[in-house]
TORTI-307498 format. One line per field, with one value per residue (C-alpha): residue number from 1; residue in one letter; x, y, z. Coordinates in pm, 1 decimal. Layout:
<sites>
num: [NUM/...]
residu: [A/...]
u: [X/...]
v: [Y/...]
w: [Z/...]
</sites>
This chain:
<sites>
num: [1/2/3/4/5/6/7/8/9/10/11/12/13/14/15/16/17/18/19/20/21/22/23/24/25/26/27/28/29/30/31/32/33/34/35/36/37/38/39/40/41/42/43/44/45/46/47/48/49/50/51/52/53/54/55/56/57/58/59/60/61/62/63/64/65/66/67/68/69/70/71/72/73/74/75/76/77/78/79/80/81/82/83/84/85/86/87/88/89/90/91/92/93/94/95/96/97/98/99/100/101/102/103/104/105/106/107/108/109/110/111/112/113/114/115/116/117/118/119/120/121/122/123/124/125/126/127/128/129/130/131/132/133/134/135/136/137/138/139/140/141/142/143/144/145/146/147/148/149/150/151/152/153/154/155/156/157/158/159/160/161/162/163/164/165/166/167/168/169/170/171/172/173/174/175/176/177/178/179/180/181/182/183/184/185/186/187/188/189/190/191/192/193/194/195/196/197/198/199/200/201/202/203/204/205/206/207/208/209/210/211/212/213/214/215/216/217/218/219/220/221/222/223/224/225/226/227/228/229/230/231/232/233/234/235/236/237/238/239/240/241/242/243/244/245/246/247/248/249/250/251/252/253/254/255/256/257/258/259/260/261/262]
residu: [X/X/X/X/X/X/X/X/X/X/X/X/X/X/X/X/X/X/X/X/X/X/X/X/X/X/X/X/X/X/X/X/X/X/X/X/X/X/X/X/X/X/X/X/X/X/X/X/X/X/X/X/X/X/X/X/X/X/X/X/X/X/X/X/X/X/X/X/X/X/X/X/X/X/X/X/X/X/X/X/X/X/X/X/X/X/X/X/X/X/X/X/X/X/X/X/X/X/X/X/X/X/X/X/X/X/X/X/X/X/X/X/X/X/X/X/X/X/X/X/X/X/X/X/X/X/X/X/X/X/X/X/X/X/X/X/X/X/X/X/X/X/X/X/X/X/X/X/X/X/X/X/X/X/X/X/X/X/X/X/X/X/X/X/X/X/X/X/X/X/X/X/X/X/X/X/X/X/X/X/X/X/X/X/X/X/X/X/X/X/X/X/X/X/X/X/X/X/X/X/X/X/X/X/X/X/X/X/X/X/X/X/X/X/X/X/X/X/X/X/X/X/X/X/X/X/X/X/X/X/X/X/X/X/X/X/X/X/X/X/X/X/X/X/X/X/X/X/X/X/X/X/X/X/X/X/X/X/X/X/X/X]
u: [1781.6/1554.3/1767.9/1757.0/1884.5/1813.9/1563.4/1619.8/1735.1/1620.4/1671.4/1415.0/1272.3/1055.3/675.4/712.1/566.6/809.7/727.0/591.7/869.5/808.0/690.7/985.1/942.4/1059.9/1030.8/704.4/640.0/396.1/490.1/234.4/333.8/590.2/645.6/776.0/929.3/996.5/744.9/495.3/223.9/-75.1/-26.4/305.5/221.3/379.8/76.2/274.9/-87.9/-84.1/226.0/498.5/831.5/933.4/1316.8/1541.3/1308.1/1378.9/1082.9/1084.7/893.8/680.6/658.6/381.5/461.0/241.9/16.3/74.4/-237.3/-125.7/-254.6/-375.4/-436.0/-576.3/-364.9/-538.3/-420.6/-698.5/-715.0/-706.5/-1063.0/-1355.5/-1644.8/-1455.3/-1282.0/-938.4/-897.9/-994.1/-884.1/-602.4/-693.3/-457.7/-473.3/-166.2/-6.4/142.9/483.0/512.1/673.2/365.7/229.1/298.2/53.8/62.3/122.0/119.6/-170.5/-295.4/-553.5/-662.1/-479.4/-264.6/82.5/100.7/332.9/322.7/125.3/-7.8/102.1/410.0/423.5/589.9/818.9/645.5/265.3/180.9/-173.7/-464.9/-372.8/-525.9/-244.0/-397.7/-241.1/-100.3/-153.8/-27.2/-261.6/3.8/-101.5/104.3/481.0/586.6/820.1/1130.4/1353.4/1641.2/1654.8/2033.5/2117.1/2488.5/2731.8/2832.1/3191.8/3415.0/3709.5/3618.0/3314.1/3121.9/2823.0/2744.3/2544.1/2154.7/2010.2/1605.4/1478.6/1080.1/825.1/689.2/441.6/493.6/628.0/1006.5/1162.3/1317.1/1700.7/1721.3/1904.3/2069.9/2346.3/2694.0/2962.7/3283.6/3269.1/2976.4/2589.5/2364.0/2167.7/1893.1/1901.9/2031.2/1725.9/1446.8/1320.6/1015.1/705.0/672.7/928.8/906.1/1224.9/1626.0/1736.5/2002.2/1992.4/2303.2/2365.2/2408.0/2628.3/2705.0/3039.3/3067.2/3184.8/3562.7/3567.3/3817.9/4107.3/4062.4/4441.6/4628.0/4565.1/4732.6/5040.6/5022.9/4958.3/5300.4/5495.3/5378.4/5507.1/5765.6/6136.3/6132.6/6241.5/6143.0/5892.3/5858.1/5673.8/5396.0/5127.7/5248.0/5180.4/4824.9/4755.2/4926.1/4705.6/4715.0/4992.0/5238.8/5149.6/5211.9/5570.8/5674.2/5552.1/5782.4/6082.3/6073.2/6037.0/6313.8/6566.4/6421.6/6509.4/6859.3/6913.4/6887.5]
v: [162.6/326.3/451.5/179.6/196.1/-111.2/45.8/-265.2/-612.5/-867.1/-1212.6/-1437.8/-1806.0/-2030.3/-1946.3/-1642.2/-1287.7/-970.5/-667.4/-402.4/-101.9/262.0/414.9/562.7/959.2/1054.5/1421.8/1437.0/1106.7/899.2/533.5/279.8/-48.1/-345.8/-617.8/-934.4/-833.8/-465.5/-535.4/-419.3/-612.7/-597.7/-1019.0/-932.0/-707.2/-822.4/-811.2/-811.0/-997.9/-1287.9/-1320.0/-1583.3/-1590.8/-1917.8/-1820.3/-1538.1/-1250.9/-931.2/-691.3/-341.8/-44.2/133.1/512.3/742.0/1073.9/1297.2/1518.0/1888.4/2070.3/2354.1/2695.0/2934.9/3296.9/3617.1/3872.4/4194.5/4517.1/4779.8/5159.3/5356.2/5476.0/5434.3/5622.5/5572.0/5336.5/5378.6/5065.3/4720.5/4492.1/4256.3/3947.9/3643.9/3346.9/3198.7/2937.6/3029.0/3113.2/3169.8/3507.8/3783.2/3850.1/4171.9/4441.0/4383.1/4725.9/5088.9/5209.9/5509.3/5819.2/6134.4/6364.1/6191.0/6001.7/5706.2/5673.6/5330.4/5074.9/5119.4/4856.2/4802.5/4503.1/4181.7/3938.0/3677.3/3588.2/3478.1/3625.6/3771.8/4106.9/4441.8/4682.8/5012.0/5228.1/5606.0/5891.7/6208.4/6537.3/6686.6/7020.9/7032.3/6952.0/6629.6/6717.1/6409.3/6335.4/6087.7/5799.6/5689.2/5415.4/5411.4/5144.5/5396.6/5412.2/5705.1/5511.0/5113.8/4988.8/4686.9/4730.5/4938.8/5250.9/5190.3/5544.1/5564.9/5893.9/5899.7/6087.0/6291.5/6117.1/5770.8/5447.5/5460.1/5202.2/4914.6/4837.7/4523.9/4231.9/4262.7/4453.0/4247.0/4372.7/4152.3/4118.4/4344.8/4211.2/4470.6/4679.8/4911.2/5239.8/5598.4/5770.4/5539.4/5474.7/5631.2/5530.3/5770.2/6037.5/6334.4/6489.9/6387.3/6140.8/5950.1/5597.8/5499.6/5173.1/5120.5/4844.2/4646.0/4462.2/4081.7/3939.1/3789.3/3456.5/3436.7/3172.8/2831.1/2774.7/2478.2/2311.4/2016.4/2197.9/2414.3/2155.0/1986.3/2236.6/2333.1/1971.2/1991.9/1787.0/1447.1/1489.2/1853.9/1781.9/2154.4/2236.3/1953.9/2177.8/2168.1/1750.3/1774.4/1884.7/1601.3/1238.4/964.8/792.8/1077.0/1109.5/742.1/756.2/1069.9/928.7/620.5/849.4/1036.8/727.9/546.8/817.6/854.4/468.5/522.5/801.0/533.8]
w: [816.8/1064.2/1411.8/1679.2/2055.1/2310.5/2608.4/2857.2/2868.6/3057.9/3184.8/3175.3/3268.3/2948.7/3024.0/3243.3/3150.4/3087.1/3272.5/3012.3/3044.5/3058.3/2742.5/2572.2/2454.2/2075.9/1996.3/1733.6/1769.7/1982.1/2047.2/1928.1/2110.9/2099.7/1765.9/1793.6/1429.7/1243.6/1038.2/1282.0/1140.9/1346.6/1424.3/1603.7/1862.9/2203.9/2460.0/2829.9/2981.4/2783.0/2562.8/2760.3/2672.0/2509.1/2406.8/2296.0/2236.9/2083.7/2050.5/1799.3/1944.5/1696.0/1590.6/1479.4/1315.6/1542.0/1318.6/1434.4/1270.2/1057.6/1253.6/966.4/990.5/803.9/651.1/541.6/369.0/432.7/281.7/580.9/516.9/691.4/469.5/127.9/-84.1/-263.5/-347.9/-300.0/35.5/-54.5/185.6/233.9/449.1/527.9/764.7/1076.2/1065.4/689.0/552.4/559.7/187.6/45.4/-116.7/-471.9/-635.1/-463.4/-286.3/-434.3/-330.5/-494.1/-338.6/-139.3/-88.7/82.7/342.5/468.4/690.7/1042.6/1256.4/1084.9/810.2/1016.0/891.0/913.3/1043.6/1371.6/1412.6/1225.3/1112.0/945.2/790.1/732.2/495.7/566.7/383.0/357.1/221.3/-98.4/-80.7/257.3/172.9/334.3/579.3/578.9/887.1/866.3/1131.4/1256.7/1411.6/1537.1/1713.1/1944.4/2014.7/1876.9/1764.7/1634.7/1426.5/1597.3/1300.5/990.5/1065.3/940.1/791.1/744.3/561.4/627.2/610.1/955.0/1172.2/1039.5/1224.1/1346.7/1146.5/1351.0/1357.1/1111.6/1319.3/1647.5/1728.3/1842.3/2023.5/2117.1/2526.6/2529.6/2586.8/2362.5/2642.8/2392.9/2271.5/2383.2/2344.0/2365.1/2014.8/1952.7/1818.2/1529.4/1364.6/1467.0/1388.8/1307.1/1579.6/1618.6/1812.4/1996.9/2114.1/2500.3/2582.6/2869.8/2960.7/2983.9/3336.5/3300.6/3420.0/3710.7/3568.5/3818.4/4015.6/3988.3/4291.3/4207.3/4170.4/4483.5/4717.6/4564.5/4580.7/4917.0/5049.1/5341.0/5290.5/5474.4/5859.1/5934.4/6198.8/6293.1/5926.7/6002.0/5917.4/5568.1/5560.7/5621.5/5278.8/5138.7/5091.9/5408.3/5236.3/5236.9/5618.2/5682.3/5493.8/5653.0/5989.6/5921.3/5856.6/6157.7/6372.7/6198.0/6289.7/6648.1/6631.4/6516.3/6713.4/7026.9]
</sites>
């Protein structure tokens, strides 16, 4: 059974008109009118001009599944080359938001080892994208540098160390997730990470400490505790953080002893 909730009731004489009510809101949904019945035939819509009430009434709003149009985009793996070809564009054309294709197979050039793709591959797609792949000549050896990313305290472990060993000149690769500390609010990296590797760095991970909420006081208990004993007149600044009625009473005391006193 479909969700229901009752927008407004009303109160009504035989033969008078209801007042049409604000147009309720339904995340991904539009509303499409009011039905005598939940049928929502086209015969039982309510119209507010003409329609007269002529008894209990209980009208059914209707729903319409808004259509959100599916945003598509281009994914292409390109071979770094703009005179020749090494091999042949792999094009895909996915929906927004879907996990980004990968190359089928290993890029390959005469002469050459590939070292990746320039910008780096994205989880998933959000725009039309070119990857261009990397290359490095083999007749020079490729020089490797290891990537570190560290939690950076000396004595606990807040996350497992991440270790990248790339070749020189390509992409830094990214820490994967986020980095969590208990009471600490992640603040970046200790160097800034750079844009390419150049050489064996190590990335250490500036933290920043959490405010500690001050603990509320009882006030309920002070201001009891703080209440003068009935008939010390001389502490009356104490009684004016007490209610009116626990002014009144201890009002009443003192002037029924003044009373007896006489």
């Amino acid at each position: 059974m479909a969700e229901r909730s009752l927008i407004q009731k009303y109160n009504l004489l035989i033969d008078s008109h209801a007042d049409e009510p604000m147009v309720p809101q339904k995340e991904g949904y539009e509303f499409d009118g009011w039905y005598r019945d939940d049928s929502f035939e086209k015969t039982s819509r309510w119209d507010f001009e003409f329609d007269t009430i002529q008894g209990n009434t209980t009208l059914y709003g209707k729903w319409r599944v808004v259509e959100v149009p599916i945003q598509m985009f281009t994914v292409t793996y390109q071979d770094g080359s703009d005179n020749e070809s090494y091999f042949v564009n792999q094009i895909y054309d996915v929906a927004e938001g879907t996990t980004t294709p990968a190359y089928l197979g290993i890029p390959e050039r005469e002469g050459y080892a590939f070292v990746g793709w320039s910008p780096e591959v994205a989880n998933v797609v959000t725009q039309n994208v070119d990857y261009r792949a990397q290359w490095v000549s083999k007749s020079v050896p490729i020089q490797t540098f290891t990537v570190t990313y560290l939690d950076g305290s000396n004595n606990e472990s807040f996350f497992v160390n991440q270790m990248y060993d790339v070749a020189e000149g390509t992409m830094t690769p990214h820490y994967v997730g986020t980095p969590k500390r208990e009471g600490y609010t992640f603040a970046g990296w200790s160097p800034q990470v750079a844009d390419v590797v150049t050489q064996d760095v190590e990335y250490i991970a500036q933290w920043q400490k959490e405010p500690v909420k001050p603990v509320e006081e009882n006030r309920e208990e002070s201001s009891v505790e703080s209440l003068p004993l009935t008939g010390t007149p001389h502490n009356s600044a104490g009684v004016l953080t007490m209610s009116s009625g626990a002014v009144l009473y201890l009002i009443s005391v003192l002037k029924r002893k003044r009373n007896d006193m006489i």
